[in-house]
C-alpha positions as protocol buffer text, in pm:
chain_id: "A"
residue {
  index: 1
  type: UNK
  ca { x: -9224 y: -2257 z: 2876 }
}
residue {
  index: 2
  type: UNK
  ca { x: -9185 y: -2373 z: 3234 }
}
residue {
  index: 3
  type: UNK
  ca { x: -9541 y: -2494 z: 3328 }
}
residue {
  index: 4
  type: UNK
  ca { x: -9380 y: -2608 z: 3719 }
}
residue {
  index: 5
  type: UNK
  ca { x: -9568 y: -2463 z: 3994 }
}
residue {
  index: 6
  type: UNK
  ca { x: -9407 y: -2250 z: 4188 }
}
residue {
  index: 7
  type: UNK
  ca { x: -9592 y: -2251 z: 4524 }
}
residue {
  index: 8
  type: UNK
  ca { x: -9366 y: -2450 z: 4763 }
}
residue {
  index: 9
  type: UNK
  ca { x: -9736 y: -2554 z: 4941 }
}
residue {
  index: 10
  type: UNK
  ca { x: -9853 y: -2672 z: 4620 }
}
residue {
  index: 11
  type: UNK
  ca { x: -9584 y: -2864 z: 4519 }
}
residue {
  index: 12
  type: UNK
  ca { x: -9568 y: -3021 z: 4908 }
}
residue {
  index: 13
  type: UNK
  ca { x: -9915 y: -3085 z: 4824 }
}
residue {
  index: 14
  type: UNK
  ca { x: -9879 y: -3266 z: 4510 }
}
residue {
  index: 15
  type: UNK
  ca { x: -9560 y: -3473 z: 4546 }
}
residue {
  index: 16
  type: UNK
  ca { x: -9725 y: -3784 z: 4585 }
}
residue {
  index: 17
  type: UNK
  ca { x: -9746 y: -3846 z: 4919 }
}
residue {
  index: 18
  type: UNK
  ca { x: -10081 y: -3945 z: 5081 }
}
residue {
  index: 19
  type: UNK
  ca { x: -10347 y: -3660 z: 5087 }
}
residue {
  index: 20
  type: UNK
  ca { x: -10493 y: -3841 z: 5420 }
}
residue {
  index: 21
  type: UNK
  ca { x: -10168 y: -3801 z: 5603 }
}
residue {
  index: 22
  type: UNK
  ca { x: -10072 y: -3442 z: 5491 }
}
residue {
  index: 23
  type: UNK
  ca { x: -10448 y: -3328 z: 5580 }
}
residue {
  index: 24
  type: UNK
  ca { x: -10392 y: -3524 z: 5908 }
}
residue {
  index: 25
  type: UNK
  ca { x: -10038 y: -3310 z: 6006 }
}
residue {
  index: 26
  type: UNK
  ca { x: -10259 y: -3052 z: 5881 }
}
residue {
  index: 27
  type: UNK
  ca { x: -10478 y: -3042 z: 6149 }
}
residue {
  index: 28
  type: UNK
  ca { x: -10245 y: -3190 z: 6434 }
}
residue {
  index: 29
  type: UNK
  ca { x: -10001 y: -2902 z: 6344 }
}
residue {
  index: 30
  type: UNK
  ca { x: -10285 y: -2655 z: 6341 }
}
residue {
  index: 31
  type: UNK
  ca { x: -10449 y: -2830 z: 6737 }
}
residue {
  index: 32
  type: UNK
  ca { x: -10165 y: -2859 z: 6889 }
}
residue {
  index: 33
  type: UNK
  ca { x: -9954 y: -2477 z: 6786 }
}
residue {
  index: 34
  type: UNK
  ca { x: -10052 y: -2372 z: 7129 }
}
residue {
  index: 35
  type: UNK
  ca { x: -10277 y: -2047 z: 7046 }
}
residue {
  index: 36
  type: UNK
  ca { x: -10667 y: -1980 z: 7061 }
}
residue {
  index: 37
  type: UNK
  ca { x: -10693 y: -2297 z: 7181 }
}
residue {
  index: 38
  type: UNK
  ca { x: -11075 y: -2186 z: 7328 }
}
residue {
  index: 39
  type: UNK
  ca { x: -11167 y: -2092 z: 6973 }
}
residue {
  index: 40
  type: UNK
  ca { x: -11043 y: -2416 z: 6824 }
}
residue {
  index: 41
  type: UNK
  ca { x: -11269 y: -2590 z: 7046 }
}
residue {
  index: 42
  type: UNK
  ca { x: -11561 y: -2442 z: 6948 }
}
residue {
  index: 43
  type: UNK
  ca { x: -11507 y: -2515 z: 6619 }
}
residue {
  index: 44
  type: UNK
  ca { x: -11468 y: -2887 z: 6670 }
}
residue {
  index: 45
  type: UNK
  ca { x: -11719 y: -2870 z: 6895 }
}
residue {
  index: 46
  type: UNK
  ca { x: -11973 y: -2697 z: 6631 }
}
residue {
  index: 47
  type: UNK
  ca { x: -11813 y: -2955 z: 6344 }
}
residue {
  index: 48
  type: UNK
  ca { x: -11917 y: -3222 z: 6582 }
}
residue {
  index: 49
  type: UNK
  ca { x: -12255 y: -3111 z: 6582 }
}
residue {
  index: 50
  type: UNK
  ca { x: -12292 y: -3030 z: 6262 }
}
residue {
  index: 51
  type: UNK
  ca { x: -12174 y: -3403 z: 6177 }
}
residue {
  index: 52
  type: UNK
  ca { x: -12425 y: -3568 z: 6471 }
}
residue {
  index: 53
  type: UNK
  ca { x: -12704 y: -3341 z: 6318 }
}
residue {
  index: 54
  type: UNK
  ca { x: -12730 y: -3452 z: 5957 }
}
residue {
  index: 55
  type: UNK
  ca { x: -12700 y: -3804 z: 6068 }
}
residue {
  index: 56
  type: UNK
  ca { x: -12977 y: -3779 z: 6296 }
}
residue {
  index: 57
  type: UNK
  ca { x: -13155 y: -3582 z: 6019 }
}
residue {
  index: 58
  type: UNK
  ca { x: -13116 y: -3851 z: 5823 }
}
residue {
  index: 59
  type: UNK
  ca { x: -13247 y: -4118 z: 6076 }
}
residue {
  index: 60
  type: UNK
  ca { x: -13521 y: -3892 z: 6113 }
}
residue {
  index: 61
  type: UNK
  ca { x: -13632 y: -3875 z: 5753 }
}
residue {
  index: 62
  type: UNK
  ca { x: -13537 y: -4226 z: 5670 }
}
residue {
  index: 63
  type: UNK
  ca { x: -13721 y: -4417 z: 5950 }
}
C-alpha cells in the first residue's frame, strides 16, 4: 500500500525544511506578485489592527 502523499504542496511542505522560512516565501511571494496590491494592504493593514487591538485589550484589562 503506498501511504506517500501525493500533493506536490504537501510534500514541499513537509520535507523538512523550516516551516518559518517556507511561511515567510509564502507571504513575500504572495506581497510582492504584483496584483491587488490595494487589497493586500488592507488586509495587513486590518491584521495590524487586529494585532495592536488585543494587546491594548489586554493592557486594558490587566492594568
Amino acid at each position: 500500500m503506498d501511504t506517500e502523499p501525493k500533493n506536490k504542496l504537501t510534500n514541499w511542505w513537509n520535507d523538512g525544511d523550516s516551516k518559518l522560512k517556507k511561511l515567510l516565501f509564502i507571504l513575500s511571494s504572495w506581497w510582492t506578485d504584483g496584483k491587488n496590491k490595494l487589497i493586500k494592504a488592507v488586509y495587513v493593514s486590518l491584521f495590524l489592527h487586529f494585532v495592536f487591538g488585543i494587546f491594548w485589550l489586554l493592557q486594558y484589562i490587566l492594568i
